[in-house]
N, C-alpha and C positions, 0 to 999 in steps of 0.2 A: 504494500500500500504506500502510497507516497504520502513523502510529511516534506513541511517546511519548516528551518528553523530562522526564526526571527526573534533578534536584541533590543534590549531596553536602552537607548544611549542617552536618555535624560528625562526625569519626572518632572521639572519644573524650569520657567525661563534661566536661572541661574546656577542649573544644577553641574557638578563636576564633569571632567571631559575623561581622564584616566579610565576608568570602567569601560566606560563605551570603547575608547582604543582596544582595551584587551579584551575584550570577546568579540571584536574583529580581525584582531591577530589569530587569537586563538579558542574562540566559539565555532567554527564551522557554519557561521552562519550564512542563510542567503538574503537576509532583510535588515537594516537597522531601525528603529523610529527614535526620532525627537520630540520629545512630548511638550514644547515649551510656553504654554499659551494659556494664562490663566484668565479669569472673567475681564479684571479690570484692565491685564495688562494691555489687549488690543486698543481700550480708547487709549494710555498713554502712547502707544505708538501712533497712532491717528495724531495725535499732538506734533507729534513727532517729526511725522508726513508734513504737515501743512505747515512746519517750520523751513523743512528741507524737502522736496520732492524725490531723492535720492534715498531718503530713511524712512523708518515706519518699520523696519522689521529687527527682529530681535538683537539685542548688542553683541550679544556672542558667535553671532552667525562667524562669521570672517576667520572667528578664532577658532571656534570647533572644524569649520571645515579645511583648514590648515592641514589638520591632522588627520579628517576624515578621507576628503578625496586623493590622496595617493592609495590608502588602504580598500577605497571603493572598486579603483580602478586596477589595483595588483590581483585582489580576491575576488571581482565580480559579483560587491556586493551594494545591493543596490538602498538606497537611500530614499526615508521615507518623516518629513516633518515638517510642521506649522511654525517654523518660525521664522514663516514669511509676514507673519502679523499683519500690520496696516499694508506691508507692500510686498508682496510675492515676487511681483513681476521687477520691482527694483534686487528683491533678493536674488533673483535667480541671475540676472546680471554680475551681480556683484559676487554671485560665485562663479560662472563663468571667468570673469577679471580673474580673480583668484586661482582660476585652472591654468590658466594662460601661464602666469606669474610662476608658476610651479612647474612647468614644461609637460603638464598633463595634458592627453589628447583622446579622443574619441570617446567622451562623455558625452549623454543628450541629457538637460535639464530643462526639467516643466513648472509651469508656474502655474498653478489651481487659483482661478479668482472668479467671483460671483457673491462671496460673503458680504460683502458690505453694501449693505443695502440703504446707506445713511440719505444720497437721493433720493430715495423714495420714501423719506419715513413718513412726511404728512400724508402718506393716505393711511395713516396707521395713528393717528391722531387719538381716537375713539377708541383705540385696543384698551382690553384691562392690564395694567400690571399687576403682574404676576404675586411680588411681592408686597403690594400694597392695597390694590382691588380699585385703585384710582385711574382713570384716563391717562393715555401716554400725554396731552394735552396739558398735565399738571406739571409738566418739566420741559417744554417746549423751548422755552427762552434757555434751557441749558446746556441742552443739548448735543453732544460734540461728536459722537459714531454710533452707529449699528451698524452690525453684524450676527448674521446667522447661521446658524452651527449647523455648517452643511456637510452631506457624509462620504459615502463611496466614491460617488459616478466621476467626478473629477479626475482621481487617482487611478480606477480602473482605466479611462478613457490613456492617461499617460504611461500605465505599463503597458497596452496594447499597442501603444506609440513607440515603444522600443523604449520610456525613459529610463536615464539610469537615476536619476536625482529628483525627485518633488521637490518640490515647493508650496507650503497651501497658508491658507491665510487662517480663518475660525473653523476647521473643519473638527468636529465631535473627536473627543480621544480615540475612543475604540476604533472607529473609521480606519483611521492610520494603519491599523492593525489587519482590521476585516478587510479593507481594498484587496492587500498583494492575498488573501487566502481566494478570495472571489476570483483574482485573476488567477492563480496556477491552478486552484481545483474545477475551476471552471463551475463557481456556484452561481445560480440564476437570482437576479433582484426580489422575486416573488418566491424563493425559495425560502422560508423566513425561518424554518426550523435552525438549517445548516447556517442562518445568518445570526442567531441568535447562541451559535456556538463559537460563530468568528468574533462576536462582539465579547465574551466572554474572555477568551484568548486576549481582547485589547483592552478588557477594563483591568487584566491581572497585571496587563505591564505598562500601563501608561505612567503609573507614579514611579518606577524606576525602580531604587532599591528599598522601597516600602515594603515589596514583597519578599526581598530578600532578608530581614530582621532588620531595619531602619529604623524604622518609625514603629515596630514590634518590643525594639529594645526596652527592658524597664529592668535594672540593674537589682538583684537580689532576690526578682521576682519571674521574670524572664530575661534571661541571659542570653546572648548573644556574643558568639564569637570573633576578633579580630576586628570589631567594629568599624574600627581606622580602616583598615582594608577594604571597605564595604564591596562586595558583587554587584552587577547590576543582574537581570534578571534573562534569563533567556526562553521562550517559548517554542516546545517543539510540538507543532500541529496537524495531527492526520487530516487524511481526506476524509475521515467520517467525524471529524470535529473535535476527535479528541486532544485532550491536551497537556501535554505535560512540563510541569515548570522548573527550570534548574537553574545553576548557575556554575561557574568555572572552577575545578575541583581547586586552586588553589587564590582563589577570592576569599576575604573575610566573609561573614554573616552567614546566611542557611536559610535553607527553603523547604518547612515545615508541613502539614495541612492549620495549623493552625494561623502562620504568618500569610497563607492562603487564604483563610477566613477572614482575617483584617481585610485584606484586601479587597474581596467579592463584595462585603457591604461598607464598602467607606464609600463615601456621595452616593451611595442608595437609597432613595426614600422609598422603594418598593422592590424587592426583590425579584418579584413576582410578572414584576410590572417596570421595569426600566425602561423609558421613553432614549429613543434615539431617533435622527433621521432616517435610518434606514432600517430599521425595525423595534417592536415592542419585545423587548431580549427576559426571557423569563430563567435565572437561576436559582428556584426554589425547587428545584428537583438535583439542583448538585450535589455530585459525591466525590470524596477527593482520596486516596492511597499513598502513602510514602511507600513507595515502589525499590526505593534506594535512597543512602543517605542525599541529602541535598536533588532530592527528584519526586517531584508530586503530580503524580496522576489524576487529572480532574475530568469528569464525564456525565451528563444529563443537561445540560444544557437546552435551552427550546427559544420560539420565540413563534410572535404572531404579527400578524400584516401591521404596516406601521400607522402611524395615524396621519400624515398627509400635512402635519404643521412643524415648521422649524421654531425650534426656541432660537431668538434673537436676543443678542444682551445691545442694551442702549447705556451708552458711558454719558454721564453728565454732569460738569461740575457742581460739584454741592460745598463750599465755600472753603476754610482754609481752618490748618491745625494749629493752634500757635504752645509752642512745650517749654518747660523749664525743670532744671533737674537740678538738685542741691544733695550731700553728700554730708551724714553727720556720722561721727564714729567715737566711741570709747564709752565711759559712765555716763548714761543722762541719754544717749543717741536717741532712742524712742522717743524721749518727752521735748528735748528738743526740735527733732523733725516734727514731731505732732502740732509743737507749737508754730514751730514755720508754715507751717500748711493751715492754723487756720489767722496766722499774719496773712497769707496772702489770699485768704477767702474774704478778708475785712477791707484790705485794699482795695480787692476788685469793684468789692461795695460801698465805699467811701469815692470811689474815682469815678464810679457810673459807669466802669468799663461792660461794652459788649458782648455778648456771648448767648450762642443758644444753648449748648450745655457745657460742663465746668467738669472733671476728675480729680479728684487731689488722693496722690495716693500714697501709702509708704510701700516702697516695693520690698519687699521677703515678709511684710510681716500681714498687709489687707490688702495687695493691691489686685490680687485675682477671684478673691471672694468675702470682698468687704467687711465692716465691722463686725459682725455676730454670728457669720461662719467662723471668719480667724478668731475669733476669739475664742470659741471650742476647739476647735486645730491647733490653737498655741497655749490653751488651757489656763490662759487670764496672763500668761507668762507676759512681761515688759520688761524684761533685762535684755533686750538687744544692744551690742557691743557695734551693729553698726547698719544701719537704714541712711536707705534712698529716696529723697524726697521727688515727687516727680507729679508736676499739675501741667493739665492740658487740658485745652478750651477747644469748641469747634464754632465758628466768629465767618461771621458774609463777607469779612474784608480784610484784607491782608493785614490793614492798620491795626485792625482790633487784634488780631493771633499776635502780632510783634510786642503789644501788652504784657502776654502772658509771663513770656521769657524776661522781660525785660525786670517785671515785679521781683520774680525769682530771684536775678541775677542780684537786685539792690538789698539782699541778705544777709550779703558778704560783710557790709559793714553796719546794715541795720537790724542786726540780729537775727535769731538768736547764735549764741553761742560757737564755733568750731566750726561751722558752714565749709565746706571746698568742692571741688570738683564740679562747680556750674559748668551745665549746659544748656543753651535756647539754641530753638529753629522754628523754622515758619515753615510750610507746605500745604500746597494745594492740593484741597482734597478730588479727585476722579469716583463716581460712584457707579455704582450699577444696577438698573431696572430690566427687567424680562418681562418680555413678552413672546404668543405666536402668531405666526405670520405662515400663510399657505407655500406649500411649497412649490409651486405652480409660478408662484412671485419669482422666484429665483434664475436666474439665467448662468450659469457654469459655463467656464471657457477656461481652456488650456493654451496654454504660449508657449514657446520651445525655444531654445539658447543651444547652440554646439560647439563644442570642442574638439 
């Protein structure tokens, strides 16, 4: 029966490059993906775009593919990632440039683009959001991208083109994944069982080494080996959808059923029921086998006809962060910061400063689950030998966030006590609303670069 093996070369836009290198050296693999595309990070690249017509796609491109396309082109292994962001078709260029630069030849690259649907949003005026139940029409004036989480057909279309290298802009995780199995197994769009086994295949390796004991790790409790070393993950895939997940025998971390279960339901809200462009992917009939150390067998997989609407995320500025961070340490540290933090809650209220909401927090001892959790978790204790002051406002204008830091900073010599280590910064906040949008809206088109 034939299988394909395909690599995890990054779960996130800034994820490590080293892993990916080595299980293309030496995974045997025929696929890599780049997983690098988070909600908000497309509107910052649209930012980005309309700064420079040249940018808009992920910072690391340049640098990963450094490394990537000699090894694409010595092992014929072909390349498959979104971190074409706001601009595909500039990335794809800009890797080209890069092949040239490197004396590499006879690579074809594709650029997947049709995600961005930001021209058309007013006829979407009246859509609900998703996370709010409000009109898209409530955020108009703010509005700065959409794009929608488009799936397969793009990528299928460019390995039938001979590509060796994608390029796509917001196309769905799994997609990545499910494209090249659709293309070698030669599975049909309306086949939705075997698509709901390909989708399963890309939701286990999109996050990278999460599957491998990453984001599994909890020290004393779940252990995890060579962590420094971390694996990325590798997926080898029958034709009947089976799948088995491993990693490189001399990688850190390990590939359990249970670092497998992390995996299957992290960003699930239905198991049952995962919504994708290309199908409704059901694994509540999965079953998983450690077959071998570090090798998990996973099989039951299903899926049903999709539902015909792309989730779009809409980026829109929602106003600015303004932070300030002060540093107390030794006898008193607790009562000192306590007292700094409500110096500058009085401040704020004595100057009329702006803000629609306000944090002041001491960090190790309330600042993840505020007064009357920590206060069971640290069992009334206030001998801390050394706390982090740290207040942060969310303000409509940049003026109003520079406030915040700036209160902080005047500590130093207006008390209390030992104060050091200030820090302020200001940043604009990028937010994100969903919505769906028919998928009939969408126009896909592939563009081609050679070398």
């Amino acid at each position: 029966m034939k299988t394909i093996r395909i690599g995890s070369g990054a779960g996130y836009a800034g994820d490590r490059i080293e892993p990916a290198i080595e299980i293309m050296k030496k995974g045997n693999i025929d696929y890599i993906i780049f997983e690098c595309l988070a909600e908000r990070t497309i509107a910052i690249c649209q930012q980005q775009k309309l700064i420079n017509p040249e940018k808009g796609y992920n910072e690391f491109l340049e640098y990963r593919m450094k490394s990537v396309l000699p090894l694409c082109a010595q092992k014929n292994i072909k390349v498959i990632t979104n971190m074409g962001a706001a601009n595909p078709i500039a990335a794809a260029t800009a890797v080209k440039k890069l092949a040239l630069d490197l004396g590499i030849k006879g690579l074809k690259i594709a650029a997947v683009v049709g995600d961005d649907v930001f021209n058309n949003v007013d006829k979407y005026m009246d859509y609900e959001i998703l996370e709010t139940g409000e009109n898209l029409k409530s955020i108009k004036s703010k509005i700065i991208s959409a794009n929608a989480y488009i799936g397969t057909q793009g990528i299928v279309e460019a390995l039938n083109n001979g590509a060796d290298i994608i390029i796509t802009g917001r196309v769905a995780d799994p997609s990545l994944v499910l494209a090249p199995l659709m293309y070698e197994f030669g599975w049909k769009t309306d086949n939705y069982e075997f698509l709901g086994k390909g989708t399963l295949a890309g939701h286990l390796l999109e996050c990278g080494g999460q599957i491998t004991g990453g984001y599994y790790a909890d020290p004393g409790y779940k252990e995890v080996p060579d962590l420094w070393n971390l694996g990325f993950p590798i997926a080898e895939v029958s034709e009947n959808g089976d799948i088995t997940i491993t990693k490189l025998d001399d990688a850190g971390g390990m590939v359990t059923p249970d670092t497998c279960k992390e995996q299957i339901i992290y960003e699930i809200h239905d198991p049952s029921n995962y919504l994708t462009p290309d199908v409704i992917a059901d694994f509540s009939g999965v079953t998983m086998d450690q077959i071998e150390k570090d090798s998990v067998l996973l099989v039951g997989a299903s899926g049903k006809e999709k539902t015909g609407l792309f989730k779009t995320s809409i980026g829109y500025k929602d106003g600015f962060i303004g932070e300030g961070e002060m540093s107390y340490g030794g006898s008193g540290a607790y009562l000192r910061a306590k007292l700094a933090g409500e110096i500058i809650k009085k401040r704020l209220e004595v100057t009329n400063a702006s803000f629609e909401e306000l944090k002041v927090d001491l960090i190790g001892v309330n600042s993840l689950y505020k007064d009357a959790i920590s206060e069971t978790m640290n069992e009334g204790n206030k001998d801390f030998k050394e706390v982090r002051l740290r207040v942060a406002a969310r303000t409509l204008t940049k003026e109003d966030a520079d406030v915040i830091g700036n209160e902080v900073e005047a500590l130093y010599t207006n008390g209390p006590a030992g104060g050091g280590g200030a820090r302020k910064y200001v940043k604009g906040i990028v937010s994100v609303a969903s919505i769906f949008i028919p998928s009939d809206h969408i126009n896909i088109k592939v563009t081609y670069e050679e070398v």
